[in-house]
C-alpha positions as CSV (number, residue, x, y, z in Angstrom):
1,X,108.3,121.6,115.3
2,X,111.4,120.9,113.9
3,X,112.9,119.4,110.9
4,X,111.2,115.6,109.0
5,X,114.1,113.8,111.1
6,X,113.2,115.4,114.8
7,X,109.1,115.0,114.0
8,X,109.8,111.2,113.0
9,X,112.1,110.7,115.4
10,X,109.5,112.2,118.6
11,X,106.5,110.5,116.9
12,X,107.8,106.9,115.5
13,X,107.2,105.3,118.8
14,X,103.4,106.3,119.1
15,X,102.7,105.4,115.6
16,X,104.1,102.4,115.9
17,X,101.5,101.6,118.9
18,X,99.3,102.8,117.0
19,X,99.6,100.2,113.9
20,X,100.5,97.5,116.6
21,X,97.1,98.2,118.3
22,X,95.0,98.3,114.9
23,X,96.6,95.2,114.1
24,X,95.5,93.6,117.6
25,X,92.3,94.7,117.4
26,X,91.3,93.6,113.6
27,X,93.0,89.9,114.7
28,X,90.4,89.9,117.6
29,X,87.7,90.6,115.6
30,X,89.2,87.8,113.4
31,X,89.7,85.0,115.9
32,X,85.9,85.7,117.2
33,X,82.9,83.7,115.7
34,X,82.0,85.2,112.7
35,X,84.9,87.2,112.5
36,X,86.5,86.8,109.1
37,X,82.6,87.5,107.4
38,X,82.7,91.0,109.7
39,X,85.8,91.9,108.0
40,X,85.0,90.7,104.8
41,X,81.6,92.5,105.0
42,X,81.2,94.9,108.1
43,X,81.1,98.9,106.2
44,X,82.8,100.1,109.4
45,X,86.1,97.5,108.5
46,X,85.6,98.4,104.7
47,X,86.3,102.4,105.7
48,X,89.3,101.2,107.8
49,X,90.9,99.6,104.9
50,X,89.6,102.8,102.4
51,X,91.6,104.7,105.5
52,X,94.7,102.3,105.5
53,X,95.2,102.8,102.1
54,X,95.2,106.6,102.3
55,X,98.0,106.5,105.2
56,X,100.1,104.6,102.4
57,X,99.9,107.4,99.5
58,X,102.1,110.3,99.7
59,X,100.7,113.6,100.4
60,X,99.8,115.9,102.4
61,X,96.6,116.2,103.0
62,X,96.0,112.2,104.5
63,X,94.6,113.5,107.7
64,X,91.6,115.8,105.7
65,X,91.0,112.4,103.7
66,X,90.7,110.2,106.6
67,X,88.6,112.4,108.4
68,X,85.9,112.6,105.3
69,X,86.0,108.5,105.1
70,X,84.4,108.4,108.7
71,X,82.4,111.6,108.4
72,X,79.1,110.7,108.1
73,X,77.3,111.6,105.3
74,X,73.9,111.1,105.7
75,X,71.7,114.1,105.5
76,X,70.7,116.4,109.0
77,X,67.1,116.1,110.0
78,X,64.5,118.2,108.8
């Protein structure tokens, strides 16, 4: 995979779309009636930010968190 430098420098460009398009869809959701109670109160924006705030702590196990904020945790049918 190469060293820190070559993995940043072959994925900055594709995270950046990836913020830029978070970003565009949260203001969206924003500009749209209602839109600033759904992202005060929609569970689904409240797991993005608990998701956000992962992506900013060091570590190395983000992904693994990230993936058990949206896993659903509700119990399999009987």
């Amino acid at each position: 995979m190469g060293d820190a430098k070559q993995t940043l420098d072959r994925y900055f460009l594709e995270m950046r779309w990836r913020c830029l398009s978070l970003a565009a869809d949260l203001d969206r959701i924003e500009r749209a009636a209602g839109g600033p109670a759904v992202l005060e109160s929609d569970p689904r924006v409240q797991k993005l930010r608990e998701a956000l705030s992962v992506l900013t702590r060091a570590g190395p196990t983000r992904a693994e968190q990230v993936q058990t904020i949206f896993s659903d945790k509700t119990p399999p049918p009987r």
